[in-house]
mmCIF file of the N, C-alpha and C atoms, coordinates in Angstrom:
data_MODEL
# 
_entry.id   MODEL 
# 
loop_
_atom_site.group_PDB 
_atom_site.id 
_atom_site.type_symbol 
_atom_site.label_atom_id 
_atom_site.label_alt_id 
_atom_site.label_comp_id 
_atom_site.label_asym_id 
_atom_site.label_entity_id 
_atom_site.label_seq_id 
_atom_site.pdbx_PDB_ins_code 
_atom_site.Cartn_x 
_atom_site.Cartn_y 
_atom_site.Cartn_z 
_atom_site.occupancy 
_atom_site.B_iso_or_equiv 
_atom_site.pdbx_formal_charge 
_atom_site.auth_seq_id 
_atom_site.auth_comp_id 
_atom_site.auth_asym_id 
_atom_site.auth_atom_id 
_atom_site.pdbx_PDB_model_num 
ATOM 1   N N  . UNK A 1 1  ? -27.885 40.968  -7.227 1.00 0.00 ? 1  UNK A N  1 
ATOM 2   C CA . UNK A 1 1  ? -28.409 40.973  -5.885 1.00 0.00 ? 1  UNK A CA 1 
ATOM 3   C C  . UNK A 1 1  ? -27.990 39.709  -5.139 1.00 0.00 ? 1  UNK A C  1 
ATOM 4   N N  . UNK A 1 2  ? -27.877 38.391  -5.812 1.00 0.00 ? 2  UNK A N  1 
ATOM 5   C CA . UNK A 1 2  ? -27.424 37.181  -5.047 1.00 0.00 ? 2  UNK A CA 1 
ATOM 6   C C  . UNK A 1 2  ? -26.380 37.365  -5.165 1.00 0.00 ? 2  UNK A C  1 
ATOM 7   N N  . UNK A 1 3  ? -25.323 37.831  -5.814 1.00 0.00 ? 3  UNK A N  1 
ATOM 8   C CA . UNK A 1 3  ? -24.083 38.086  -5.097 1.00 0.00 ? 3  UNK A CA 1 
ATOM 9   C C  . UNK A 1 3  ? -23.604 38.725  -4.282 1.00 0.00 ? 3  UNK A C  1 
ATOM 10  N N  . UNK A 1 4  ? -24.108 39.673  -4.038 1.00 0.00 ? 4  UNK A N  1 
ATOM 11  C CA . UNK A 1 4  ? -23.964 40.734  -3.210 1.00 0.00 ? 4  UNK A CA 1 
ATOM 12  C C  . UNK A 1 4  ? -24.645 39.998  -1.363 1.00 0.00 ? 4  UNK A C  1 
ATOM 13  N N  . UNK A 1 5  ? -25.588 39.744  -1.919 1.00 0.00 ? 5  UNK A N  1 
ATOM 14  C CA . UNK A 1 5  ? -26.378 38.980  -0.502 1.00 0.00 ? 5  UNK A CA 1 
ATOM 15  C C  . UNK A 1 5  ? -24.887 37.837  -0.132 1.00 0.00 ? 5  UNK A C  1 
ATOM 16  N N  . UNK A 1 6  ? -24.899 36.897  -0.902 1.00 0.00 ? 6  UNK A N  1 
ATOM 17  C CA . UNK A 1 6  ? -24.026 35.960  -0.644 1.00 0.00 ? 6  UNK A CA 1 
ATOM 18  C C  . UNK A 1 6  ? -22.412 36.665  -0.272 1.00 0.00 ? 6  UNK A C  1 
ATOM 19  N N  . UNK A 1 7  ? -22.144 37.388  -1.166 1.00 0.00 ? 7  UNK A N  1 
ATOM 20  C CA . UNK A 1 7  ? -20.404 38.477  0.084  1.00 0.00 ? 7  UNK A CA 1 
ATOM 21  C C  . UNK A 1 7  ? -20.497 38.960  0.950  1.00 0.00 ? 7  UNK A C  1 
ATOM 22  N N  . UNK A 1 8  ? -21.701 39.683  1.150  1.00 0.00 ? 8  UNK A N  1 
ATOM 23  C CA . UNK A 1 8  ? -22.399 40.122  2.823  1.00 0.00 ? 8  UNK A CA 1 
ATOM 24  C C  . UNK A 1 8  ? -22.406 39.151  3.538  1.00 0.00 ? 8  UNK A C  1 
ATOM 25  N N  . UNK A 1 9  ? -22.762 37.877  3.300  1.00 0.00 ? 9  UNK A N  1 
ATOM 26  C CA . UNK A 1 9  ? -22.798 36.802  4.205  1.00 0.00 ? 9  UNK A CA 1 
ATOM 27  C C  . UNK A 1 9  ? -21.456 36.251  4.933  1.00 0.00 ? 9  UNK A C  1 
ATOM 28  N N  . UNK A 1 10 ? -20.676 35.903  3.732  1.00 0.00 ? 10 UNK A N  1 
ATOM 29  C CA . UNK A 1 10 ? -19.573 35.662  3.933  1.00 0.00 ? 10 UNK A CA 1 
ATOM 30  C C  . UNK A 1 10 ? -18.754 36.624  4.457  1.00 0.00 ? 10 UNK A C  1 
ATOM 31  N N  . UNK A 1 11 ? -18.791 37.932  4.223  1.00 0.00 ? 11 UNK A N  1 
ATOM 32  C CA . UNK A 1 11 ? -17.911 39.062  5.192  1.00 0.00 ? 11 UNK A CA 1 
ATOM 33  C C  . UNK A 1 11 ? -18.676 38.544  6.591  1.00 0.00 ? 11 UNK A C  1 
ATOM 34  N N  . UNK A 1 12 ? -19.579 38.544  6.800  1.00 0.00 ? 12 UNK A N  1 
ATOM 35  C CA . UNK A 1 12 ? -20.063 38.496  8.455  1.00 0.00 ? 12 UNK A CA 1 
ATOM 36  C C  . UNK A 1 12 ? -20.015 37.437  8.995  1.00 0.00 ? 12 UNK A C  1 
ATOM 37  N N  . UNK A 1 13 ? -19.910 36.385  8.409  1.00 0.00 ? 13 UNK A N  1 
ATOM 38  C CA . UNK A 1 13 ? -19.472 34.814  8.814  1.00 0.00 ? 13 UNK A CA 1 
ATOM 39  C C  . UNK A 1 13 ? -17.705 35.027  9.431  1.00 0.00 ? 13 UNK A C  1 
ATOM 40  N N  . UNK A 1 14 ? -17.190 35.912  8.434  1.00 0.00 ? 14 UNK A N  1 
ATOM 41  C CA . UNK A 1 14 ? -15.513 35.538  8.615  1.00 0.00 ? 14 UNK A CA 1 
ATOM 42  C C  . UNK A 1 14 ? -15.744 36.693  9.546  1.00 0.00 ? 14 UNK A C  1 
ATOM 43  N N  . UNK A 1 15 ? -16.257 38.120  10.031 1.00 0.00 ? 15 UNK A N  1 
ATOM 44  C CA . UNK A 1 15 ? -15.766 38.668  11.157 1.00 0.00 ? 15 UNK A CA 1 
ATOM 45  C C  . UNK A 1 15 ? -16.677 38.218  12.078 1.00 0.00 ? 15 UNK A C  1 
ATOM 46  N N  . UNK A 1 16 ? -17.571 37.311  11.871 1.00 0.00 ? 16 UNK A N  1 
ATOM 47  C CA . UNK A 1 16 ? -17.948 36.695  13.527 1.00 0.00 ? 16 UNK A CA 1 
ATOM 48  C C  . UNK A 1 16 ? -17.309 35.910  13.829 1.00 0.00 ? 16 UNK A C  1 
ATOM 49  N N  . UNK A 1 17 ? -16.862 34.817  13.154 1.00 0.00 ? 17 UNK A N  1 
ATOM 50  C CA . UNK A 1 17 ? -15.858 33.742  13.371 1.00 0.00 ? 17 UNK A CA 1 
ATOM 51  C C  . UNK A 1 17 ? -14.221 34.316  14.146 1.00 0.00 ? 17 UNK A C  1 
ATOM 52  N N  . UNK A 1 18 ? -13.580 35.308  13.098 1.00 0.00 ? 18 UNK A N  1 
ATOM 53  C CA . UNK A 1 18 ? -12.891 36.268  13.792 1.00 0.00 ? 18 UNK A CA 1 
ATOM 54  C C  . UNK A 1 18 ? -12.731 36.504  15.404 1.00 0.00 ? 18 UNK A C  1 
ATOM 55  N N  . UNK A 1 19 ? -14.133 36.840  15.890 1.00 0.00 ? 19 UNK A N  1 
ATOM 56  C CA . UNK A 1 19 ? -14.103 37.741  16.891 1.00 0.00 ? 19 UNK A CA 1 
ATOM 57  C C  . UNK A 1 19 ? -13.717 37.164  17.993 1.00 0.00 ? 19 UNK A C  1 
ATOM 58  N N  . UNK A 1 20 ? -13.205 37.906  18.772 1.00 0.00 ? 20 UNK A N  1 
ATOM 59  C CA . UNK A 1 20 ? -13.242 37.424  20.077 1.00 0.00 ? 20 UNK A CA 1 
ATOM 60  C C  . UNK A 1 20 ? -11.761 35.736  19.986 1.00 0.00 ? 20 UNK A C  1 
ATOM 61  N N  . UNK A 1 21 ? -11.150 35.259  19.057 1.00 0.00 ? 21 UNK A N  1 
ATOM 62  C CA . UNK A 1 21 ? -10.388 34.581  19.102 1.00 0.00 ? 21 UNK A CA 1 
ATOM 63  C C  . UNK A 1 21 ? -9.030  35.112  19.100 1.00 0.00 ? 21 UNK A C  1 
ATOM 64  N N  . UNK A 1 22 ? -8.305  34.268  20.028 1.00 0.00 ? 22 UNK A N  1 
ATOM 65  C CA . UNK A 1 22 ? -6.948  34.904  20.602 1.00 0.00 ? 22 UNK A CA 1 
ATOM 66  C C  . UNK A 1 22 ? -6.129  33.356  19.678 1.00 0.00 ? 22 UNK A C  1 
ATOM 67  N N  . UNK A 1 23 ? -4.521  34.339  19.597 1.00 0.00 ? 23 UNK A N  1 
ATOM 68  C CA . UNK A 1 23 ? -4.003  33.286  19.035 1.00 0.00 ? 23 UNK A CA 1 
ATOM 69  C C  . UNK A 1 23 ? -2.976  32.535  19.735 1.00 0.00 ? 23 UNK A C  1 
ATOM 70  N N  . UNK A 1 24 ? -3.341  31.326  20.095 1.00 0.00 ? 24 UNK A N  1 
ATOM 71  C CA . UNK A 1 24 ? -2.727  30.190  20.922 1.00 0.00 ? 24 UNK A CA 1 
ATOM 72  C C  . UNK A 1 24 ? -1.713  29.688  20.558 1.00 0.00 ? 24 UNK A C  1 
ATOM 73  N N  . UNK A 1 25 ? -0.579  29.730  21.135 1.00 0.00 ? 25 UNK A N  1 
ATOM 74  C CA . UNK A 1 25 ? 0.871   29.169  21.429 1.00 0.00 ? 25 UNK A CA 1 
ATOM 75  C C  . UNK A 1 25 ? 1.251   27.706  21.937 1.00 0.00 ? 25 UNK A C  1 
ATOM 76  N N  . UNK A 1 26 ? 1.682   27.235  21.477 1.00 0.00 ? 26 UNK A N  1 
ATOM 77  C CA . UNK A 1 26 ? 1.421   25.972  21.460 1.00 0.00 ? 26 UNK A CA 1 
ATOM 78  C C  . UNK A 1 26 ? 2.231   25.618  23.087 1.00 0.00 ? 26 UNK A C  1 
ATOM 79  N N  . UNK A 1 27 ? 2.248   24.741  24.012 1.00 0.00 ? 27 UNK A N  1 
ATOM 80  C CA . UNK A 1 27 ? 3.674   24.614  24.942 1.00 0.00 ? 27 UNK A CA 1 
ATOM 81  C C  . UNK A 1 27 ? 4.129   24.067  24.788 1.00 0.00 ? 27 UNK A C  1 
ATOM 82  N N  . UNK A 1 28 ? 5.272   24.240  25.577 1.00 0.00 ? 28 UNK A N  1 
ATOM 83  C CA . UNK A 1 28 ? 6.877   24.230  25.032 1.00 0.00 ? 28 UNK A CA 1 
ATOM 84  C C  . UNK A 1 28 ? 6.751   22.474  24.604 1.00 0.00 ? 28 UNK A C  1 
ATOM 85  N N  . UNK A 1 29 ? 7.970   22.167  23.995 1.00 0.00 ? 29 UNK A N  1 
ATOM 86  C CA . UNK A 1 29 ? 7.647   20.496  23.894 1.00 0.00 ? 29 UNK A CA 1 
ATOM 87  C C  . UNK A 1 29 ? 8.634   20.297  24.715 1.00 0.00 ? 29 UNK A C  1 
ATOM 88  N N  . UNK A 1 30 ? 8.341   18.901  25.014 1.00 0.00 ? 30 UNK A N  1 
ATOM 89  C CA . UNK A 1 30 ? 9.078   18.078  26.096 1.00 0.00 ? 30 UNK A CA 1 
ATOM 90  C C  . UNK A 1 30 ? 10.439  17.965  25.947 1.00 0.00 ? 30 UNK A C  1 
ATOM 91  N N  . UNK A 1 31 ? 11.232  17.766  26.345 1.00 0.00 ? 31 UNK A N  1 
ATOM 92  C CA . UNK A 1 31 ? 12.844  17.225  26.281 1.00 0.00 ? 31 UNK A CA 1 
ATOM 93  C C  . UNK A 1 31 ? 12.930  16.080  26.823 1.00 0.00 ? 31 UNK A C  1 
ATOM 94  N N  . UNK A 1 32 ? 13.450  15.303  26.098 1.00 0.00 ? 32 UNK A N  1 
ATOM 95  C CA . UNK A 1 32 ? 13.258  13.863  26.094 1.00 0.00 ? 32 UNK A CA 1 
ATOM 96  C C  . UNK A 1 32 ? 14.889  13.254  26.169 1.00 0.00 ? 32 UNK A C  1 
ATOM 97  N N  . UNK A 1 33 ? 15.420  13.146  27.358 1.00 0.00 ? 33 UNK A N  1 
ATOM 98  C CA . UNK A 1 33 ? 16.748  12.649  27.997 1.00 0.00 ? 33 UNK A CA 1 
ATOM 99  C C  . UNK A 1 33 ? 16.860  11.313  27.448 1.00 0.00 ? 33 UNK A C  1 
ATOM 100 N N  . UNK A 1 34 ? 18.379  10.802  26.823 1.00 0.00 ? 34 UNK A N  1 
ATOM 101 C CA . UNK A 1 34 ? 17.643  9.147   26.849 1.00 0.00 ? 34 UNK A CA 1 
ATOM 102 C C  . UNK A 1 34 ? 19.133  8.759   27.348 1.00 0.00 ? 34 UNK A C  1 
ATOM 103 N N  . UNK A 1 35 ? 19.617  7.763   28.126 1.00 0.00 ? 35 UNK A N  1 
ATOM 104 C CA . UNK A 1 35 ? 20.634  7.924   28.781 1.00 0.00 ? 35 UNK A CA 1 
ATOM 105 C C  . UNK A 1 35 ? 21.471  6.970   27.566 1.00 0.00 ? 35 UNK A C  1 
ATOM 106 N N  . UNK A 1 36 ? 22.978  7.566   27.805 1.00 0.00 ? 36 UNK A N  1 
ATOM 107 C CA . UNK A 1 36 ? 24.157  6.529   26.951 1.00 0.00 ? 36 UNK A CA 1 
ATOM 108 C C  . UNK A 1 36 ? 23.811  5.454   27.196 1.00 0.00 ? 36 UNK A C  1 
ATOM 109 N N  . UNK A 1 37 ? 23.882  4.346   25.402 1.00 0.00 ? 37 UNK A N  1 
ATOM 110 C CA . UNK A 1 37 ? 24.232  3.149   25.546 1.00 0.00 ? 37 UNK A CA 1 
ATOM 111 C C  . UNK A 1 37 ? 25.539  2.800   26.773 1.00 0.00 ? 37 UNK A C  1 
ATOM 112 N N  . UNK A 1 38 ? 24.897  0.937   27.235 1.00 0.00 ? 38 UNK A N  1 
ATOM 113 C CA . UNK A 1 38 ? 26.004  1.135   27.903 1.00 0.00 ? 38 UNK A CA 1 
ATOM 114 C C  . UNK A 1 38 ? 27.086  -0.268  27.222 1.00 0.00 ? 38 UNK A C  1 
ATOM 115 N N  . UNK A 1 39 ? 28.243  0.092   27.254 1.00 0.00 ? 39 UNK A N  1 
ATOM 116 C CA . UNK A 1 39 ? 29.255  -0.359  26.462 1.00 0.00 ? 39 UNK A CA 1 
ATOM 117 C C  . UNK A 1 39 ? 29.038  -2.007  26.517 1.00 0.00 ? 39 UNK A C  1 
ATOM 118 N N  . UNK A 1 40 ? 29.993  -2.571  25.715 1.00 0.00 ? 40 UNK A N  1 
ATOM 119 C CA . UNK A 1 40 ? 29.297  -3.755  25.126 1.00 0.00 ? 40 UNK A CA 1 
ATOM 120 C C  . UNK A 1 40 ? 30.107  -4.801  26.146 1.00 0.00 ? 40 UNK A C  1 
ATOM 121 N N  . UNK A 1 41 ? 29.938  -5.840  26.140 1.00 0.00 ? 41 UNK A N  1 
ATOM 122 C CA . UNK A 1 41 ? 30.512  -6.825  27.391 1.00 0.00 ? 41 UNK A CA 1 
ATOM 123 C C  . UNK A 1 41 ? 30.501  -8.367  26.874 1.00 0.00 ? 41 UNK A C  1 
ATOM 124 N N  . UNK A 1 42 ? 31.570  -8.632  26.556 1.00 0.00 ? 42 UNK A N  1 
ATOM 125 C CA . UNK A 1 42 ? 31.432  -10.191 25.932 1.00 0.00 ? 42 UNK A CA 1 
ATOM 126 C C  . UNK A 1 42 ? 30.314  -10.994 26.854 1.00 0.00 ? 42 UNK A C  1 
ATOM 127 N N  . UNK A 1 43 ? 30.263  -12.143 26.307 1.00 0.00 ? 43 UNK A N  1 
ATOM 128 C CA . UNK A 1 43 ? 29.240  -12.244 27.090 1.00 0.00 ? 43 UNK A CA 1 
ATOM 129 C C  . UNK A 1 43 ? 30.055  -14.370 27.050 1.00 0.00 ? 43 UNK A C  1 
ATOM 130 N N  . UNK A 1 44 ? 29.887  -14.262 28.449 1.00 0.00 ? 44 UNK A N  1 
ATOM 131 C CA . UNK A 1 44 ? 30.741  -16.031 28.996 1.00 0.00 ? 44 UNK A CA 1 
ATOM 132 C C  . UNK A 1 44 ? 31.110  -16.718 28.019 1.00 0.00 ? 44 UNK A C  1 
ATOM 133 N N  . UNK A 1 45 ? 31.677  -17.517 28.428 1.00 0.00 ? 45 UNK A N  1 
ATOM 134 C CA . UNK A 1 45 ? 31.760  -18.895 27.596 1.00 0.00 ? 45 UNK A CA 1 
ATOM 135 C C  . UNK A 1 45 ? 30.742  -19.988 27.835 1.00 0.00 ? 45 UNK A C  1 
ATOM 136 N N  . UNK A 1 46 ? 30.226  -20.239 28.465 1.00 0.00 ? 46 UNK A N  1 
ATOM 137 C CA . UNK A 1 46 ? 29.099  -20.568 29.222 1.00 0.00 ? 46 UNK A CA 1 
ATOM 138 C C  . UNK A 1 46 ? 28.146  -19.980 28.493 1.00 0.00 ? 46 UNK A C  1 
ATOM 139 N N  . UNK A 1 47 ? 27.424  -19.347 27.773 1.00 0.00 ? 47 UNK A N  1 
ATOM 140 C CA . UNK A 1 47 ? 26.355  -18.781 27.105 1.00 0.00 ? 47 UNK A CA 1 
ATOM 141 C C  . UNK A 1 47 ? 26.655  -19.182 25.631 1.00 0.00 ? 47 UNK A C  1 
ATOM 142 N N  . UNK A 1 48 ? 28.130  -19.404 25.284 1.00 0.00 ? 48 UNK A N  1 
ATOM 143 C CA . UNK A 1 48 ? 28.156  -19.808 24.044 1.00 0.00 ? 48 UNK A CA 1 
ATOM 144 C C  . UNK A 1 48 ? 28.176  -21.395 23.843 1.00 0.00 ? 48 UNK A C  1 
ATOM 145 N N  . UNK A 1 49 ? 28.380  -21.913 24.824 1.00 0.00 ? 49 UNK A N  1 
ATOM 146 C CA . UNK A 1 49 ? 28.441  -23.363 24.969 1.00 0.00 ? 49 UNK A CA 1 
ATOM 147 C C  . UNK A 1 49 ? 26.787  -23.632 24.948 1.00 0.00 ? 49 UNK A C  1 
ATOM 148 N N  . UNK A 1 50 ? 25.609  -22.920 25.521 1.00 0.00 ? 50 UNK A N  1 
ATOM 149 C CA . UNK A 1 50 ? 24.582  -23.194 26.285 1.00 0.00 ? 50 UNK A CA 1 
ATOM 150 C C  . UNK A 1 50 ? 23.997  -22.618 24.201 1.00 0.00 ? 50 UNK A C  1 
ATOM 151 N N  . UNK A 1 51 ? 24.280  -21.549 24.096 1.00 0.00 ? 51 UNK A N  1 
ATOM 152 C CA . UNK A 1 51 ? 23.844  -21.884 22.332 1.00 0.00 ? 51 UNK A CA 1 
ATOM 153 C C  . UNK A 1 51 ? 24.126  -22.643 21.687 1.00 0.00 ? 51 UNK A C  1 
ATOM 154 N N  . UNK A 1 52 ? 25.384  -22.957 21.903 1.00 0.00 ? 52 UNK A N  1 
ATOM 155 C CA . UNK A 1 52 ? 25.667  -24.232 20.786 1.00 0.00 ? 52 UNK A CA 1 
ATOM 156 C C  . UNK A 1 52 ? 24.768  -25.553 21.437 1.00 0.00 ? 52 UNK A C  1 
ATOM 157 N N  . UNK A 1 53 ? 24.623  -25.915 22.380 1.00 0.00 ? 53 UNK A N  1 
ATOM 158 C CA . UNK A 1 53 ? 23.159  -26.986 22.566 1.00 0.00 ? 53 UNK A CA 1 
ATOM 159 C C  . UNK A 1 53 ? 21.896  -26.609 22.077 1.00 0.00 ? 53 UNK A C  1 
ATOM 160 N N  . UNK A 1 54 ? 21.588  -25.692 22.504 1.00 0.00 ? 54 UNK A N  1 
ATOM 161 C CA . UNK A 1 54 ? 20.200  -25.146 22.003 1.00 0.00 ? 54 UNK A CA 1 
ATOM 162 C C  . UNK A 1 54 ? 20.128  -25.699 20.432 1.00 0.00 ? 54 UNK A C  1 
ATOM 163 N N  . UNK A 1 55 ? 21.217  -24.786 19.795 1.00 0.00 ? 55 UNK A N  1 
ATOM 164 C CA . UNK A 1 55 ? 21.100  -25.563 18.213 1.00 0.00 ? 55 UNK A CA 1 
ATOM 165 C C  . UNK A 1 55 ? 21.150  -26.895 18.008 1.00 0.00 ? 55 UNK A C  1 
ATOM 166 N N  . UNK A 1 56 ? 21.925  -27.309 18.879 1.00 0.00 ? 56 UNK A N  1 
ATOM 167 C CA . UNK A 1 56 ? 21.921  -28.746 18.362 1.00 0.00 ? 56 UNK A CA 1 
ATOM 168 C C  . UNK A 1 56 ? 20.550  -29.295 18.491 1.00 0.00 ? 56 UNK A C  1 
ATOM 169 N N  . UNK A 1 57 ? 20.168  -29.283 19.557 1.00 0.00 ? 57 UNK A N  1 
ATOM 170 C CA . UNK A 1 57 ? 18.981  -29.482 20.068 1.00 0.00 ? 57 UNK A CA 1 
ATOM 171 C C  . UNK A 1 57 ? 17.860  -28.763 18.879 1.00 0.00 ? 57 UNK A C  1 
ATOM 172 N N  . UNK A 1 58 ? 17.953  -28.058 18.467 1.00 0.00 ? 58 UNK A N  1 
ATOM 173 C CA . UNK A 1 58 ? 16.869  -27.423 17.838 1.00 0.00 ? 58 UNK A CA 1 
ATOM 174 C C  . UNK A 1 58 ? 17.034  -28.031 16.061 1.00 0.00 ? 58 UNK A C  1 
ATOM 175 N N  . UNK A 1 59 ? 18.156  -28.553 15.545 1.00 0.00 ? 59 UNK A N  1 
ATOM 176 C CA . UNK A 1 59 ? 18.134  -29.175 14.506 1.00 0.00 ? 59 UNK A CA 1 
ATOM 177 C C  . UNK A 1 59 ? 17.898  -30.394 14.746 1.00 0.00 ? 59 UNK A C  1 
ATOM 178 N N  . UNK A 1 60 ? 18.249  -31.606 16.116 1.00 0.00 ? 60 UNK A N  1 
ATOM 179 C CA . UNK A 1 60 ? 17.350  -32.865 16.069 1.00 0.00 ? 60 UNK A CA 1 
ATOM 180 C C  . UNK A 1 60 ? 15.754  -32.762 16.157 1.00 0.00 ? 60 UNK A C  1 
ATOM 181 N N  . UNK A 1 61 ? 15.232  -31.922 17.096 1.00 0.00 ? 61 UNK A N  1 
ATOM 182 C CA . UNK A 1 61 ? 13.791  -32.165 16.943 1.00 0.00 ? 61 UNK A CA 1 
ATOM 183 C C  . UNK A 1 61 ? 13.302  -31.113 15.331 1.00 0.00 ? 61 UNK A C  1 
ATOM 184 N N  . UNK A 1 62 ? 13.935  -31.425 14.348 1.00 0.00 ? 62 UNK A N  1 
ATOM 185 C CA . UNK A 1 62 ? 13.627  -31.025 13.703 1.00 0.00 ? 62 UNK A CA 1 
ATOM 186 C C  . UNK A 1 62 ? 13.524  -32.004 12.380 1.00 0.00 ? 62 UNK A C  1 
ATOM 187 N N  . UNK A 1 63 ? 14.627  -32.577 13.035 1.00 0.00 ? 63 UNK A N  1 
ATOM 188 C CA . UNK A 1 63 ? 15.415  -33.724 12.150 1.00 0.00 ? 63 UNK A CA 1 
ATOM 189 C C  . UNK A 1 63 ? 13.964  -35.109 12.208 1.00 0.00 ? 63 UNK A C  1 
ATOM 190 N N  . UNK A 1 64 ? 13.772  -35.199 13.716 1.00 0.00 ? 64 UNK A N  1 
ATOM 191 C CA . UNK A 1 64 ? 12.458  -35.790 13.893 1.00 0.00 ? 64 UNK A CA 1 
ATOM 192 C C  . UNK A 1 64 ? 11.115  -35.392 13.474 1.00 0.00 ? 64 UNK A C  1 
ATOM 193 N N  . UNK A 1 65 ? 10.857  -34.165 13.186 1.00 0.00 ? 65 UNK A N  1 
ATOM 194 C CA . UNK A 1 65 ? 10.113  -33.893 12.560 1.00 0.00 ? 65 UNK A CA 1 
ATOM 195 C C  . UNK A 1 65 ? 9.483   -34.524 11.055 1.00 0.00 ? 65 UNK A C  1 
ATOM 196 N N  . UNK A 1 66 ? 10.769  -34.021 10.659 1.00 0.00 ? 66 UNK A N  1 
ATOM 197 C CA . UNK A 1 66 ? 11.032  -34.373 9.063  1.00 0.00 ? 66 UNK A CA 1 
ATOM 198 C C  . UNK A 1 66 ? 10.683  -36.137 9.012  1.00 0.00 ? 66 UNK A C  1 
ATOM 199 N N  . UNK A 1 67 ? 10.785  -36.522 10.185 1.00 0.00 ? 67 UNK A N  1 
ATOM 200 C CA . UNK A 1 67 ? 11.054  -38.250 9.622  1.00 0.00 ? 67 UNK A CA 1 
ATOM 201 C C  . UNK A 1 67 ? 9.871   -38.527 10.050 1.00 0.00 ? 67 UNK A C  1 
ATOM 202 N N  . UNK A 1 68 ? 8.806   -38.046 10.916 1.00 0.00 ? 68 UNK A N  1 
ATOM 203 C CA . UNK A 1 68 ? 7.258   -38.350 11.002 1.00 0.00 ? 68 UNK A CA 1 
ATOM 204 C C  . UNK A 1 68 ? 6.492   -38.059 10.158 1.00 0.00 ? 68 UNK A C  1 
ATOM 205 N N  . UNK A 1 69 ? 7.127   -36.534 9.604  1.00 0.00 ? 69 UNK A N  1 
ATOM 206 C CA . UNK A 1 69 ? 6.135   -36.475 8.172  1.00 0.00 ? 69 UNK A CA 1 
ATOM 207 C C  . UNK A 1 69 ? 6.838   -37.170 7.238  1.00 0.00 ? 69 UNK A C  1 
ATOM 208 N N  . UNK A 1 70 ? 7.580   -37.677 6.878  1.00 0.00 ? 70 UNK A N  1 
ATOM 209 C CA . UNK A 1 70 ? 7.761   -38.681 6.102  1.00 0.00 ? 70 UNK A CA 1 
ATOM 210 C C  . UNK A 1 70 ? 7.046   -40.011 6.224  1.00 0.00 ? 70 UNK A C  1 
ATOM 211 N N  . UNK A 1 71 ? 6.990   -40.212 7.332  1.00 0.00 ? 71 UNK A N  1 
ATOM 212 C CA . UNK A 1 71 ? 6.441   -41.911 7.648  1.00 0.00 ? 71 UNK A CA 1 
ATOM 213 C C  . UNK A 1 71 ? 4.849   -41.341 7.606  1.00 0.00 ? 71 UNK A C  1 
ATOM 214 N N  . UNK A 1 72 ? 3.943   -39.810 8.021  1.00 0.00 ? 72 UNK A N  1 
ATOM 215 C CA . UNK A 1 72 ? 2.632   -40.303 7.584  1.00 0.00 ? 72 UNK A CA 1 
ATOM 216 C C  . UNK A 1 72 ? 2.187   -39.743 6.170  1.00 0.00 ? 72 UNK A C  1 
ATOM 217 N N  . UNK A 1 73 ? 3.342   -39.273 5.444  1.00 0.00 ? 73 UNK A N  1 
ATOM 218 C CA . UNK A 1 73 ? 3.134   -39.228 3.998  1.00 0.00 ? 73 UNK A CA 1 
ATOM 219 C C  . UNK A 1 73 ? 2.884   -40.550 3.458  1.00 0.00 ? 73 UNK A C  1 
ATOM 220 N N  . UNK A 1 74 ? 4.347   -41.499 3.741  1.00 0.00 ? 74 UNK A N  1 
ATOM 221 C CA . UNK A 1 74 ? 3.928   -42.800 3.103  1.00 0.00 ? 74 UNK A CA 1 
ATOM 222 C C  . UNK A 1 74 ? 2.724   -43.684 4.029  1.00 0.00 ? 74 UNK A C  1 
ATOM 223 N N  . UNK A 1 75 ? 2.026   -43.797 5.128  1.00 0.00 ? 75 UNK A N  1 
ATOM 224 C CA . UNK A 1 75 ? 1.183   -43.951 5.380  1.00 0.00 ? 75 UNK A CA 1 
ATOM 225 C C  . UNK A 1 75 ? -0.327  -43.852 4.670  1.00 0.00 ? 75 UNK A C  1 
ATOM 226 N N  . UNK A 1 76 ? -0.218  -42.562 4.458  1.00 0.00 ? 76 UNK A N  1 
ATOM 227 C CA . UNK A 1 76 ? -1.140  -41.814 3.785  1.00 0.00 ? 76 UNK A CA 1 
ATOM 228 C C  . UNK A 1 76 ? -1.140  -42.300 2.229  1.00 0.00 ? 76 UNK A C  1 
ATOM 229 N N  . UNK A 1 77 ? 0.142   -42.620 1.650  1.00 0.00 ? 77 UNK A N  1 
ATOM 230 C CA . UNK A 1 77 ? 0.177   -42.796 0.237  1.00 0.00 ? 77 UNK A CA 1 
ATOM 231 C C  . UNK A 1 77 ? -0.255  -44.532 0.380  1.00 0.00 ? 77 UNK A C  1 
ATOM 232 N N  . UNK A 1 78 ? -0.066  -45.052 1.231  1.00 0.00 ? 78 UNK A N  1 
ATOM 233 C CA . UNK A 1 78 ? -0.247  -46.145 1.653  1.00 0.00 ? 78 UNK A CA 1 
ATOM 234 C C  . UNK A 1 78 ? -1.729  -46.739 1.592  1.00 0.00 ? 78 UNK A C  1 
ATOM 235 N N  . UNK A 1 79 ? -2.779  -45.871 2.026  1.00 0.00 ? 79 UNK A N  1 
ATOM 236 C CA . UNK A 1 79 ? -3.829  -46.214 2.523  1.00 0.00 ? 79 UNK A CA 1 
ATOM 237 C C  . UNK A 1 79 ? -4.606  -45.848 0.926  1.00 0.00 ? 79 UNK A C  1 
ATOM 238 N N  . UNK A 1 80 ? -4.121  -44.763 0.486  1.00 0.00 ? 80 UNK A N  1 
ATOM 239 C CA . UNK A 1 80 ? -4.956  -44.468 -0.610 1.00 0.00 ? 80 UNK A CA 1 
ATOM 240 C C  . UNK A 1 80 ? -4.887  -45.555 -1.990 1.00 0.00 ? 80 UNK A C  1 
ATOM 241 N N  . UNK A 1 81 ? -3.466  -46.498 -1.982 1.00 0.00 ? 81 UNK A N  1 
ATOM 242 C CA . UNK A 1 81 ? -3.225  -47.468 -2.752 1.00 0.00 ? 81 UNK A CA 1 
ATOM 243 C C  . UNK A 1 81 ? -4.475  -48.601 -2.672 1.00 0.00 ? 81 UNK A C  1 
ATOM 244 N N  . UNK A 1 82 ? -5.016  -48.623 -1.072 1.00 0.00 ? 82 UNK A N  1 
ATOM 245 C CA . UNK A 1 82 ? -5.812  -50.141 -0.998 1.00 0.00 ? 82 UNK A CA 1 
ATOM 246 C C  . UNK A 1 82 ? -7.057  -49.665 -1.097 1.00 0.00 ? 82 UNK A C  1 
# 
């Protein structure tokens, strides 16, 4: 009898659920254009001159870096001696 109760249930669960539902199509998907790369273009002499400073520039303050933490390492090793 509880099985029977319980498949009755479930038949009338799945044709009420069923009813009345239509089956939906999704729309269309988008098309998505993406325009040509555009071709490649050396780029000045003037931009390569203006990198090569940058680096330079970017390995001295670096170079300075290195030599402040050096001087408050030994500072530091300094203070802890006295």
């Amino acid at each position: 009898m509880n099985k029977s109760l319980v498949l009755a249930s479930l038949v009338a669960a799945v044709a009420l659920s069923a009813c009345g539902k239509k089956a939906e199509t999704p729309p269309p998907a988008a098309v998505v254009v993406t325009p040509a790369p555009a071709p490649m273009v050396e780029a000045p002499a003037s931009a390569a001159v203006a990198a090569g400073a940058a680096a330079d520039a970017a390995s001295g303050a670096a170079a300075a870096a290195v030599d402040a933490a050096k001087d408050a390492a030994a500072k530091a090793s300094d203070a802890v001696k006295k």
